[in-house]
C-alpha positions in Angstrom: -20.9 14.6 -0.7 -18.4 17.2 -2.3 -14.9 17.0 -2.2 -14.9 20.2 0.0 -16.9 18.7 2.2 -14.1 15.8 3.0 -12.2 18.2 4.9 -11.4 15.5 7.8 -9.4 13.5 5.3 -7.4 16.3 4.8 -6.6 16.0 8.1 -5.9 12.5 8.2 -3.6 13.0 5.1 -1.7 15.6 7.1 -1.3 13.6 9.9 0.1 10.7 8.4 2.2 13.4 6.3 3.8 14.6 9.6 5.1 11.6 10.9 6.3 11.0 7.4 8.3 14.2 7.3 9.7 13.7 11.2 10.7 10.3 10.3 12.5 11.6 7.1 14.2 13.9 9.1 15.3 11.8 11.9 16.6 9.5 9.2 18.4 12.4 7.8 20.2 13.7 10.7 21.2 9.7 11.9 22.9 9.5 8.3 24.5 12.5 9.2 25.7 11.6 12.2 26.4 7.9 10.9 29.0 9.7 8.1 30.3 12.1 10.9 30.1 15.0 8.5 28.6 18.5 8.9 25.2 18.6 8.1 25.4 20.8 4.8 27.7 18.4 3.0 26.2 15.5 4.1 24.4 12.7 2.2 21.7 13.1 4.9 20.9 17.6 4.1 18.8 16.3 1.0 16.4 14.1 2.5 16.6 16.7 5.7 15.5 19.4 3.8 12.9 17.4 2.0 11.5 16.0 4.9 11.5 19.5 6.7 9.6 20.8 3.7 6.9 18.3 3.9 6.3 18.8 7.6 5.6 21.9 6.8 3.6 21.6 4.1 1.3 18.8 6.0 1.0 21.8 9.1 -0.3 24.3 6.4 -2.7 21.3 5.5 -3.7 20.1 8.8 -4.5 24.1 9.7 -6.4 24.5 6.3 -8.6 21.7 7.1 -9.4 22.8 10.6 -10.3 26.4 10.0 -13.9 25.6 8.5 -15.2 23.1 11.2 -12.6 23.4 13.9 -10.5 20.0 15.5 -13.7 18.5 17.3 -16.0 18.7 14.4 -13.3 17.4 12.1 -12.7 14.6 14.6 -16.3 13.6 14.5 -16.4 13.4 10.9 -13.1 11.3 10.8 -14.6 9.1 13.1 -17.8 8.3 11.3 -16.0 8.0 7.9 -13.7 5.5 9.9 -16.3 3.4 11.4 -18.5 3.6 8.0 -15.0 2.6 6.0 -14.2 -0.4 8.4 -17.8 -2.2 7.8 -17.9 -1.6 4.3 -18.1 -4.7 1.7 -15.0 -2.8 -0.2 -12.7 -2.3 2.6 -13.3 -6.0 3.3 -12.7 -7.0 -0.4 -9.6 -5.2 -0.3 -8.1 -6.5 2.7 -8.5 -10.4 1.4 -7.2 -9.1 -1.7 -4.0 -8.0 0.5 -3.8 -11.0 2.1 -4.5 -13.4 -0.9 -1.9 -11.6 -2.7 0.7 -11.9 0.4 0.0 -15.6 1.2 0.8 -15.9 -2.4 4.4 -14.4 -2.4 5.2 -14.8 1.2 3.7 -18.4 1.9 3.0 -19.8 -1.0 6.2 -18.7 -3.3 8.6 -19.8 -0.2 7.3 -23.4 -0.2 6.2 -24.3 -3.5 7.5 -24.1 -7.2 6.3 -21.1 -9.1 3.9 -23.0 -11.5 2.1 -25.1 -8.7 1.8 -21.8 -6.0 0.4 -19.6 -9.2 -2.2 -22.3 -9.7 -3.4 -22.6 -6.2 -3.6 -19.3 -6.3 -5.9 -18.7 -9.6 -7.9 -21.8 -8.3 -8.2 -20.2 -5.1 -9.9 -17.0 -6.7 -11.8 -18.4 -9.3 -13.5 -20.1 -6.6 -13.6 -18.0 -4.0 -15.1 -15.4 -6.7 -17.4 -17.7 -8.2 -16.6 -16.8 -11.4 -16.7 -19.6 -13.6 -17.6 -23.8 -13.3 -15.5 -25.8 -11.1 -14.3 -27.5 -14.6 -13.9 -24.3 -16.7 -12.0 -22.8 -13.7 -9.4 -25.7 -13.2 -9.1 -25.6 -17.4 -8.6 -22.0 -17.5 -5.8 -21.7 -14.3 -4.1 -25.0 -15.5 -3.5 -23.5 -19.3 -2.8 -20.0 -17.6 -0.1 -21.6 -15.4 2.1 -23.9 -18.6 1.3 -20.7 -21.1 3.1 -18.6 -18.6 5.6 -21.0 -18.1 6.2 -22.2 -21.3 6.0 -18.5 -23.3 9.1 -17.2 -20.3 11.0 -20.4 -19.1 10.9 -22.2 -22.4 10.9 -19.6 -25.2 12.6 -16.4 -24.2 15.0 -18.5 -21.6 13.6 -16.6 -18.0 14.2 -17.9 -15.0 10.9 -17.9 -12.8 11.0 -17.4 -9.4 
């Protein structure tokens, strides 16, 4: 499939884009009226007229991408390249990447010294990946772990988290 042909993400891009911009400028005019100020010299006109700018800018784009197949079409397509994007092995991959990477600093980091959440961690994913022996796994994560450590806490004097 051409790029061309991906018209309906366009669309979704210029949706997202719109409640970008109206957030921005909400923002904007509540900083205004937070400073009590008139809008011009406030700290809130740059982000205003930024976020004004990009709302129309995603309305020129959301019109560009339904002028070829028209909103039901585009709907249509945005719907099967959801559904198709949902069950697909990479979407999934990505997802536990997310939430690997946010048990790590949010759970993990919270509870645990640095050194012993960064080795569950690499344990975790060399196992989980299957990327090496059980052994050769544990050897590589433990020497990771007291490299990084010793190279940033012990020689250049860094505080780890």
């Amino acid at each position: 499939m051409l790029m061309d042909d991906k018209k309906y993400l366009d669309f979704l891009v210029s949706l997202i884009l719109i409640v970008l911009g109206v957030f921005v400028l909400a923002y904007s005019i509540f900083i205004t009226i937070e400073t009590g100020t008139a809008f011009i010299v406030s700290p809130g006109f740059m982000p205003g007229l930024l976020g004004g700018a990009l709302i129309l800018s995603a309305i020129l784009l959301l019109a560009e991408s339904l002028r070829a197949t028209g909103l039901k079409t585009t709907l249509a397509q945005l719907k099967d390249w959801w559904h198709e994007t949902l069950h697909s092995k990479q979407t999934r991959n990505t997802v536990l990447g997310m939430l690997i990477m946010f048990v790590y600093t949010c759970v993990l980091m919270a509870f645990l010294p640095y050194w012993l959440a960064t080795l569950i961690m690499l344990l975790f994913l060399f196992f989980y990946l299957h990327s090496t022996k059980p052994v050769r796994a544990v050897l590589i994560a433990v020497l990771t772990v007291a490299l990084i450590v010793g190279v940033f806490q012990y020689a250049f004097h860094v505080r780890l988290p």
